[in-house]
Each structure stands twice: as structure tokens, then as C-alpha cells.
C-alpha positions as CSV (number, residue, x, y, z in Angstrom):
1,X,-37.8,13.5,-8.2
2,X,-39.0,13.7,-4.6
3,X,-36.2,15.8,-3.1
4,X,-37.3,19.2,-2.8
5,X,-37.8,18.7,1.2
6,X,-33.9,17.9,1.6
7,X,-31.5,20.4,2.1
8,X,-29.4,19.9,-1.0
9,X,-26.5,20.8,-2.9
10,X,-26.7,20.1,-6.8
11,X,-23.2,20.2,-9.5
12,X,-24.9,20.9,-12.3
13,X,-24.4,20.6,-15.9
14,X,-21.0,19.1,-15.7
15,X,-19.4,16.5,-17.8
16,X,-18.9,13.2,-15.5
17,X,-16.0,11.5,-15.9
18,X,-17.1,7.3,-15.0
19,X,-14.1,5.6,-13.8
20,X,-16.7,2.3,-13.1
21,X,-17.8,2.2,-17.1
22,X,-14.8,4.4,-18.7
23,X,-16.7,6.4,-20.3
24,X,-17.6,10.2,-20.2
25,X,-21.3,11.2,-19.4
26,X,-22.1,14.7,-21.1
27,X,-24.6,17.3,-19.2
28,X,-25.2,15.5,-16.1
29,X,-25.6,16.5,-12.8
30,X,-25.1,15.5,-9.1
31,X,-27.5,15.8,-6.1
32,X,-25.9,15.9,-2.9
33,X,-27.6,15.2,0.7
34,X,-25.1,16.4,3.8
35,X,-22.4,13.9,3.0
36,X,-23.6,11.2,0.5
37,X,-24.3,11.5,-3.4
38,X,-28.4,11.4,-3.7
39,X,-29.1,11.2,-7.4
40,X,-27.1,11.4,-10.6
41,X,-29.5,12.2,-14.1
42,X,-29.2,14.3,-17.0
43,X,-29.1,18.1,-16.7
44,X,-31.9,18.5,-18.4
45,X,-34.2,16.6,-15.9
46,X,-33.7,19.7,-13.6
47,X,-36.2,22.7,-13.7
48,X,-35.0,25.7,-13.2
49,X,-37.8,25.9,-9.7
50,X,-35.7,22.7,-8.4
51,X,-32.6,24.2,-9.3
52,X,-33.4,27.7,-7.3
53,X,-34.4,25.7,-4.3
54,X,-30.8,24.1,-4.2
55,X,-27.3,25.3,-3.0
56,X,-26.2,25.0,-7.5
57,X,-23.3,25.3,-9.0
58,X,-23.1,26.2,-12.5
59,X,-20.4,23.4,-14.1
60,X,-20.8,24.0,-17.6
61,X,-17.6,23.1,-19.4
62,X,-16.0,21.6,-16.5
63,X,-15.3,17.8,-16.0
64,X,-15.8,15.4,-12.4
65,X,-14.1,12.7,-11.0
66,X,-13.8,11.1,-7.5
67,X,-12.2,12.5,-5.3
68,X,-8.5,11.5,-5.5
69,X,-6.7,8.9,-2.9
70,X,-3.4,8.5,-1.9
71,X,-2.4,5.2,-0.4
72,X,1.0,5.5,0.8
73,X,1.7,8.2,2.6
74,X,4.0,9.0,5.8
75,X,2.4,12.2,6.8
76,X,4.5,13.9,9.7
77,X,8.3,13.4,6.9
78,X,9.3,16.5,5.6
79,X,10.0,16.0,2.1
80,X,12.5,19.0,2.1
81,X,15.9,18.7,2.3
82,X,16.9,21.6,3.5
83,X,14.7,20.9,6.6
84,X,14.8,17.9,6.6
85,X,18.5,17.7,8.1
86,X,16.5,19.3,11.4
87,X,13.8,16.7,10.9
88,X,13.9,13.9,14.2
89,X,11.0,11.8,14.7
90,X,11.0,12.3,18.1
91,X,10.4,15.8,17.8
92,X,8.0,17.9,20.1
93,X,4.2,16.4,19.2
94,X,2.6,19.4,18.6
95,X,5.1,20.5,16.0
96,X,4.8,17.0,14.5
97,X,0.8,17.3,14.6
98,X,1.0,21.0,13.2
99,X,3.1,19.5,10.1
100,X,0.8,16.7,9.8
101,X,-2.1,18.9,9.3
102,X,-0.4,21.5,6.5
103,X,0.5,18.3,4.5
104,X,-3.0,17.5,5.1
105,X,-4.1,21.1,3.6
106,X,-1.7,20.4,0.5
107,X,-3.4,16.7,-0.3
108,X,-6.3,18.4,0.0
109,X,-5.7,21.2,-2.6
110,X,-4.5,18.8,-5.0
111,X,-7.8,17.0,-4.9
112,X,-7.2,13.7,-2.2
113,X,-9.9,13.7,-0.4
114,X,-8.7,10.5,1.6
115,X,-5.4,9.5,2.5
116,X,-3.6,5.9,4.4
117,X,-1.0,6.9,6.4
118,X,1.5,4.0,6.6
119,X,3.3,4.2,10.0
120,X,4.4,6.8,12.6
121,X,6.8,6.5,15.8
122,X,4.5,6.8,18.9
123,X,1.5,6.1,16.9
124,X,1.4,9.8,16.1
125,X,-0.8,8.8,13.1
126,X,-4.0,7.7,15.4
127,X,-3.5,11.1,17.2
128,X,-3.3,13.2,13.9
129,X,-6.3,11.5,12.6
130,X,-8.4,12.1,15.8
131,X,-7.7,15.4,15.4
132,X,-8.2,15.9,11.7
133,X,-11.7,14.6,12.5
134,X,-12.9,17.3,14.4
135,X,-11.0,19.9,11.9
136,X,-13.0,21.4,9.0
137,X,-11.9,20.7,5.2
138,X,-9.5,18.1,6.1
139,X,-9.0,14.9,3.9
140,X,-10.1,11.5,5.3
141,X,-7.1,9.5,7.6
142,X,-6.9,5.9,7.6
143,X,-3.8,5.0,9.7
144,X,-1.8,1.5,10.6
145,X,-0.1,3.1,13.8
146,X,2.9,2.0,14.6
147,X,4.5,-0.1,11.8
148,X,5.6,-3.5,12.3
149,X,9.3,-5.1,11.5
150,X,11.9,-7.6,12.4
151,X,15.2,-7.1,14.3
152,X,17.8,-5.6,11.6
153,X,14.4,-4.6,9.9
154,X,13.6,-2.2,7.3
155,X,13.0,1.3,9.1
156,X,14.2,-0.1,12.1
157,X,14.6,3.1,14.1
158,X,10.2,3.9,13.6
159,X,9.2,0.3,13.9
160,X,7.9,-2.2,16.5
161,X,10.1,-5.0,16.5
162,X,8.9,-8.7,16.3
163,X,10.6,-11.8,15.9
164,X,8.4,-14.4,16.0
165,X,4.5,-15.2,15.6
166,X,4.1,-14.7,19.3
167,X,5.7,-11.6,19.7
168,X,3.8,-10.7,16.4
169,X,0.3,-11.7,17.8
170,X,0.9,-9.3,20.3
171,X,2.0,-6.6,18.2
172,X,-1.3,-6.6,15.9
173,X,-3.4,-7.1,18.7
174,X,-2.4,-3.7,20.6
175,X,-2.2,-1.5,17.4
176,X,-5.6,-2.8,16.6
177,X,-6.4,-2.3,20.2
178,X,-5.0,1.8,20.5
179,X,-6.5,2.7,17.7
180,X,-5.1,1.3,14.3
181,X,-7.4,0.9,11.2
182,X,-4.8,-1.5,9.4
183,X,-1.5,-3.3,10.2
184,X,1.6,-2.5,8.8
185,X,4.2,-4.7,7.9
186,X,7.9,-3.5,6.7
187,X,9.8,-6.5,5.7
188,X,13.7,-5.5,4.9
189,X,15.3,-4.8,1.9
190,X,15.6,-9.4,1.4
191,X,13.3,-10.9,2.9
192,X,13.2,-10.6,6.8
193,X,9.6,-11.8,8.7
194,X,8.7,-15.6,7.7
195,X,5.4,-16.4,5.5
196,X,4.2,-17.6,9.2
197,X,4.4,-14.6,11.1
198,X,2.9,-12.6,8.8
199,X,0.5,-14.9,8.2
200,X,-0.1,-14.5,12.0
201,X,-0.9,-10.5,11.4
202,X,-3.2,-11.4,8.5
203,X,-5.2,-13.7,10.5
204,X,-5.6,-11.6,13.5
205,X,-6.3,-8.5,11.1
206,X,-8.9,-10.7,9.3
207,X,-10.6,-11.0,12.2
208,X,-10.7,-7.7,13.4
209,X,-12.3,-7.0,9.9
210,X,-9.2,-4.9,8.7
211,X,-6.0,-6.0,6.7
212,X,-2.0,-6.2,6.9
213,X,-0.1,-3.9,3.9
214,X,3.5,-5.6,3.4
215,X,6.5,-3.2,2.5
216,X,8.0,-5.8,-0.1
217,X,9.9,-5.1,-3.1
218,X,12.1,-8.0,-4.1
219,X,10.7,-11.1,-5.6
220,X,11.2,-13.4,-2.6
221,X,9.6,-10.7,-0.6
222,X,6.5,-10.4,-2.7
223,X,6.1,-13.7,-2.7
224,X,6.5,-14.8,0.5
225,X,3.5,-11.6,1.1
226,X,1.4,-12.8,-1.6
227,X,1.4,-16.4,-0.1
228,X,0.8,-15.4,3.7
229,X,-2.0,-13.0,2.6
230,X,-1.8,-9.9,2.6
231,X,-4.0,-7.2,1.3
232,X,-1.6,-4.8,-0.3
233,X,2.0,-5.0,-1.7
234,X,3.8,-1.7,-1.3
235,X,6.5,-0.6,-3.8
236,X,6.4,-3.6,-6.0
237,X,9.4,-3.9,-8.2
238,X,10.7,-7.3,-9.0
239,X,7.6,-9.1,-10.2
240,X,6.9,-11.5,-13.2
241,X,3.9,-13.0,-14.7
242,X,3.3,-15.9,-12.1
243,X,3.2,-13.1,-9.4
244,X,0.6,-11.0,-11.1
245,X,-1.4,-14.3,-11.5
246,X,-0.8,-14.7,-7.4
247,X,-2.0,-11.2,-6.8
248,X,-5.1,-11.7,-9.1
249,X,-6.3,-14.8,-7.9
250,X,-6.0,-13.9,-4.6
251,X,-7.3,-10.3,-4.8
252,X,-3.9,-8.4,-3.7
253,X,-3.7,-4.6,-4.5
254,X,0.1,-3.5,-5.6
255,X,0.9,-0.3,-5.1
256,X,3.7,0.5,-7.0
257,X,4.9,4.4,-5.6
258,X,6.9,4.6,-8.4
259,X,7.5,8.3,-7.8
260,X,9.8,7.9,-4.9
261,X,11.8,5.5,-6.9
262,X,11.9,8.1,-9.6
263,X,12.5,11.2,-7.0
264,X,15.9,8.9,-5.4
265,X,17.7,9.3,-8.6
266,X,19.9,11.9,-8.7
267,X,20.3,11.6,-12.6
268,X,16.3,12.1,-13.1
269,X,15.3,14.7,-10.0
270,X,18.0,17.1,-9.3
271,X,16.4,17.4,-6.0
272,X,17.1,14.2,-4.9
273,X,19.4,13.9,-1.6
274,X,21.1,10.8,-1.6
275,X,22.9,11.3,1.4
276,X,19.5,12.6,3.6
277,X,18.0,9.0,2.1
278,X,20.7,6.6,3.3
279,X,21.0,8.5,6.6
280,X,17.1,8.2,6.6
281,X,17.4,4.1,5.9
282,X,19.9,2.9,7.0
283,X,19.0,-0.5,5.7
284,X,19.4,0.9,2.1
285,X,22.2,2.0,-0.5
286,X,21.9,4.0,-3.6
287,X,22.8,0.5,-5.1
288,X,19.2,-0.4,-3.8
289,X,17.5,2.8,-5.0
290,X,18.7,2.5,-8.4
291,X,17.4,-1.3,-8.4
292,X,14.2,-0.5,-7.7
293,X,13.8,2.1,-10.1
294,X,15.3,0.1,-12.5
295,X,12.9,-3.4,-11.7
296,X,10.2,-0.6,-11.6
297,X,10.6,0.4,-15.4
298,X,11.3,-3.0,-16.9
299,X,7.7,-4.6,-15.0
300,X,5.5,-2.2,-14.1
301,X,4.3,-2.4,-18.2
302,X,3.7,-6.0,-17.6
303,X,1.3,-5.6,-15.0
304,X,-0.5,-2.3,-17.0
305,X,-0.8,-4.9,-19.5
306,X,-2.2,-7.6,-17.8
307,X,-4.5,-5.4,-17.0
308,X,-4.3,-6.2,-13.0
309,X,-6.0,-4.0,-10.5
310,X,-3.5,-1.7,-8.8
311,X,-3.5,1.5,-6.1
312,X,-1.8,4.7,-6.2
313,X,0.7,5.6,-3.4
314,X,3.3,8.3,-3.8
315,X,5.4,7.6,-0.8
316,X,5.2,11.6,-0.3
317,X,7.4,12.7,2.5
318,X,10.5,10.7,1.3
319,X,12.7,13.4,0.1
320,X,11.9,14.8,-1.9
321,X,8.6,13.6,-2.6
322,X,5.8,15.9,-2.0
323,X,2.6,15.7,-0.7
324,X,0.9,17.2,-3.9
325,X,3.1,14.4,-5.7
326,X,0.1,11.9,-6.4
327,X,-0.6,13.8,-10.3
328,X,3.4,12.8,-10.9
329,X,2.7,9.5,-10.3
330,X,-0.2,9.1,-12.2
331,X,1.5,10.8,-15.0
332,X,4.8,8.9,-15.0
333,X,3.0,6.0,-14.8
334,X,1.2,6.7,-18.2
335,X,4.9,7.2,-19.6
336,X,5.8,3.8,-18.5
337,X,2.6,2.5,-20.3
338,X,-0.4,2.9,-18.3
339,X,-3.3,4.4,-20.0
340,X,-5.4,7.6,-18.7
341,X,-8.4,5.3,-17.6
342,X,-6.1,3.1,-15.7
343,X,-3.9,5.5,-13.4
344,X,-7.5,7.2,-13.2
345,X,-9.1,4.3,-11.8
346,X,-6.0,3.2,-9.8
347,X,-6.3,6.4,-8.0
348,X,-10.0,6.3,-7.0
349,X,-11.9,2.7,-7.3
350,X,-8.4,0.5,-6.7
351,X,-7.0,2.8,-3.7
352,X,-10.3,2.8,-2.1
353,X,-10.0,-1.2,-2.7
354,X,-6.6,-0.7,-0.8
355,X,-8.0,1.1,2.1
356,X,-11.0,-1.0,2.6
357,X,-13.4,1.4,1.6
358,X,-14.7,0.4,-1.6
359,X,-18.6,0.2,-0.5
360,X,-18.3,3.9,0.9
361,X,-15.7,6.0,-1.8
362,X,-13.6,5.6,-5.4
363,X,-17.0,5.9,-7.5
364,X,-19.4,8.9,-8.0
365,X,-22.8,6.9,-7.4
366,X,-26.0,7.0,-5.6
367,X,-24.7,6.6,-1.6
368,X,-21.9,6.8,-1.9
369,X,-19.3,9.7,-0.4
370,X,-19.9,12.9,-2.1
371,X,-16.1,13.2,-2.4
372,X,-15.6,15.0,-5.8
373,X,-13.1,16.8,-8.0
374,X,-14.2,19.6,-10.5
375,X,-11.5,20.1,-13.1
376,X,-11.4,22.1,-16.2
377,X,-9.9,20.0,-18.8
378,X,-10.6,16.4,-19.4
379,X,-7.9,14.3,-17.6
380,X,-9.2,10.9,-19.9
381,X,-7.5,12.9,-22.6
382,X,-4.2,14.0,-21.3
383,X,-3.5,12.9,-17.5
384,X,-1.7,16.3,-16.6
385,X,-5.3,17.8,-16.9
386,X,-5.9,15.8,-13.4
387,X,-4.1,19.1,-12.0
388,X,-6.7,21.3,-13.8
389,X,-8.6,21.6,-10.3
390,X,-10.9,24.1,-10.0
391,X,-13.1,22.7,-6.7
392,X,-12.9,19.8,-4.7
393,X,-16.2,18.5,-3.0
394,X,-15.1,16.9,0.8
395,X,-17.7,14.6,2.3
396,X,-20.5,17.4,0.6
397,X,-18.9,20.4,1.1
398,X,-18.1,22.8,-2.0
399,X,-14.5,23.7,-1.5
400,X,-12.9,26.3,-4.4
401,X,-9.3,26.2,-5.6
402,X,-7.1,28.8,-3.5
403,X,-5.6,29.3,-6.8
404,X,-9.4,30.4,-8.7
């Protein structure tokens, strides 16, 4: 195979689990250079000489998948309640970055390798990820710095505030500028920021070879998102047939987070604090919550069965969403409909759509990031085996479950 000169790493004798083709590839096995995937072939290909001269690791009986990626996250919230009631955002930094990183540590042991942070105060976000970077066995950030809103606005309190497509300009350009990997936009809980002014981030973000994500829940919301541009739709809820047709055509990733709209329901997740959640958004009610969950359970089928692409995003940090909280999601989405393949593909090829970062992550192939999970149990069978971890793989590096 001409390898043996490279220092390699080599999963072997695993089954491989191909979200691209959905289907499962029996005794294969997976060459690693540093970072990247080298070669994938059948086990058997490998002598036992080529094997001894590698850094292997006996998989027998054990399935792979990409690694895992959460796609709406708000890393420094602290999804208990109990401490959450000493939470402030304007807290010291160094706390904030010091919670920031164990949340990173729990996404990490749940298998997501790569996470998008969607908005800090301070752009506290840029800072964690800088730091992260030059941390060991820490997942992947990509950040929008501060988010974006509208006087009145959704999240008001943590937001920029821009009210017209001058002021918005000049928003996107100096998150871009400080740091930012994407744009943010939180429109309120009606519609709030006019299809121009957004379409003023897109353009900008476009650009700057990056993207705008739009908070936007309601149908007029949506829409008025799906028609300026954006590249994501966060939270999607009141949808219908003609706006899944939008959001093909035009290549728009929802990301539904039903989770948190399960987890602000008193009624289904006893842990739920309604009164921490309205204090947290003001701009909310439980009248709101309850909506969305409901618009949630009566669409989110539709769009499983038109068989549109779609991300997964937990929301993790609203209370009391964790940050381990992305196998809920995939598995509440199967009881709403969703098959297996889908919520597995959702969380690897269409989240890595929704960062950008297709052409590097989502897929285990030749070149691309060797970002892997090793589980025992076959998740295309029962979802709740995508909790079976027994070893994540990050950017090369063979990382075993705490709990082995």
C-alpha cells in the first residue's frame, strides 16, 4: 500500500458505519496519518508485518462513525438550575472560560468532536476557542461572536443591537473583523430585523466566505430568513410544505434543537425551570415555549419525510439542557419519525454542512479529519447505541472512554 514510511495509526477490524452510502461495511479498517484519514480497505488487506509497524487497535466487534457535531450550542450557560440562579453573564472571564472548557470536556466524552457556538456577551466565544486550540483533547470551536439583534430583540441583554442595514453592515463587519467564523442573527419571538437587513449580513458574510445562522421559529420568521439568505434556520417550528421546498432549493440547513423545546416543558422533564427560562428571556412566555414544542411535533415529521437535509443542535446550556444532550436529540427525534440513518447523518454530514465544513469533516473518507467514534453496539439499529462509546478519535488521536 506504500505507507510503511509514515508514522501511522490504524483502527482495525472494525465494522464501519457509512453515513455517505447508508450502509454498514463489515471488517474494515482505517489508516490514519497525524490528523487526516489515509486509506480505508478491507481488514484483510493488512499483514500482520504492516500491522506491527503501526500504532493498531484491535476493533473487532465494535462499530465507527464520524465523529459527532453539535451545531447549536451556547457554551459558557450553565444548564443547572440550582446554579444557574448564580449564573450572570458578566461574570469574572476566567470563571466563564474555565466553564467553557469542562463543557468542552463533557461534548467531548459524548463523542462531538466539533462544536458551533452560537453567541456570547464580550465575544467570550472567540477567546474560548483561542484557547481550546492550544489545549490537548479538546473538540473543534466554530464561533459567531457576539450575536446580532434588533432593539426589543430576542436575547436582548447578550446581543449587539442593530436597527437598520447600516448599523448592520457595521455590525458583521467587526465580528468578522475580531475574530468571528460566522454571523449570528437572533430575530425575536415575531419577526423583528427586515428581509433587507439581514440580507445586508448575508451579503457581507458571503463575501468574507462565511455565512449568517438566523434564530427564527415562527413562519413569518422563517420565511422572511429563507428569502434574505441565510445559511441555517435555528429552532424551526412553524414550517409547511412551501418552506421546506424554500429551504431545498435554496440549500438552507434547519436545525431543529428540538430538545430544548422538549426540556422547557415542565409536564415532560421534571427538571425544567420555568421561572429561571422566562427570567433568562425575557422576550418569552411559557405560552411561547409550549408553542414551539407543540409546532415542533406536528412538522418536524413533514420535513423527516420529505426527506430534507437537516443539522443537529441541542441548544445545550438552556436549563436544563446539557452539554452531553446531543444523543437525546437524536433519539427523540427518531420518536417523532426520523429514521436511525437520518438523525445519524444529520449529526455528522448535515451539521458539518451547517458549519461550513463539509470538505474537511461529517464523513470517514480518504483526507478527510480523522475525527472518529468507536462504539459497541450498532446505532443504525437502535439510536440509543450512539451512547455505546467506547473511544473517540480527535483530529488522529486515540482517546478511551473515562468510563472503559
Amino acid at each position: 500500500m506504500g505507507l510503511l514510511a509514515m508514522p501511522l495509526s490504524v483502527l482495525h477490524n472494525c465494522t464501519l458505519i457509512d453515513i455517505e452510502n447508508r450502509v454498514c461495511r463489515h471488517n474494515q479498517s482505517v489508516v490514519i496519518k497525524d490528523k487526516l484519514i489515509e486509506y480505508i480497505g478491507s481488514a484483510k488487506e493488512f499483514s500482520e508485518s504492516f500491522l506491527a509497524d503501526c500504532k493498531t487497535h484491535d476493533l473487532s466487534d465494535k462499530y465507527i462513525i464520524p465523529g459527532l457535531i453539535d451545531s447549536h450550542v451556547h457554551i459558557f450557560e450553565e444548564p443547572d438550575d440550582i446554579l444557574y440562579k448564580d449564573f450572570r453573564i458578566d461574570e469574572n472571564l476566567d470563571i466563564a472560560l474555565k466553564r467553557g472548557m469542562k463543557h468542552l470536556d463533557v461534548m467531548l466524552a459524548a463523542g462531538i468532536t466539533t462544536v458551533r457556538e452560537m453567541g456570547t456577551i464580550e465575544r467570550r466565544n472567540i477567546t474560548l476557542r483561542n484557547l481550546a486550540r492550544q489545549e490537548i483533547n479538546k473538540p473543534e470551536l466554530v464561533v459567531s461572536g457576539n450575536p446580532i439583534t434588533h432593539s426589543g430583540g430576542h436575547f436582548v441583554s447578550r446581543c449587539r443591537i442593530v436597527d437598520n442595514e447600516f448599523q448592520m453592515q457595521k455590525a458583521v463587519d467587526e465580528e468578522l473583523n475580531a475574530g468571528a467564523d460566522f454571523i449570528k442573527i437572533n430575530n425575536t419571538i415575531k419577526v423583528g430585523i427586515p428581509q433587507k437587513t439581514i440580507e445586508a449580513a448575508v451579503s457581507i458574510a458571503q463575501k468574507s466566505g462565511t455565512f449568517v445562522a438566523c434564530h427564527s421559529y415562527t413562519h413569518s420568521a422563517m420565511k422572511t430568513a429563507i428569502e434574505a439568505g441565510v445559511h441555517t434556520l435555528e429552532h424551526v417550528a412553524d414550517f409547511n410544505q412551501e418552506l421546506i421546498d424554500q429551504m431545498r432549493e435554496k440549500g438552507i440547513i434547519p436545525i431543529p434543537t428540538f430538545v430544548a423545546a422538549f426540556d422547557s416543558i415542565p409536564a415532560l422533564n421534571p427538571e425544567a425551570n420555568i421561572e429561571i427560562l422566562v427570567k433568562t428571556i425575557p422576550d418569552a412566555s411559557m405560552s411561547d415555549f409550549v408553542e414551539w414544542y407543540n409546532w415542533q411535533v406536528q412538522n418536524l415529521p413533514t420535513l423527516f419525510n420529505a426527506g430534507l437535509e437537516f443539522g443537529i443542535g441541542t441548544d445545550a446550556g438552556f436549563v436544563p439542557t446539557t452539554f452531553d444532550s446531543l444523543h437525546r436529540e437524536m433519539d427523540l427525534l427518531c420518536k417523532l419519525g426520523a429514521t436511525p440513518w437520518q438523525v445519524l447523518i444529520a449529526a455528522t454530514i448535515g451539521s458539518a454542512k451547517a458549519l461550513g465544513k463539509d470538505k474537511e469533516m461529517g464523513i470517514i473518507k480518504k483526507g478527510m479529519a480523522a475525527n472518529i467514534v468507536v462504539l459497541d453496539y450498532d446505532p443504525t439499529l437502535n439510536i440509543k447505541n450512539s451512547k455505546s462509546i467506547n473511544s473517540v478519535v480527535l483530529m488522529g488521536k486515540f482517546i478511551p472512554s473515562q468510563s472503559k
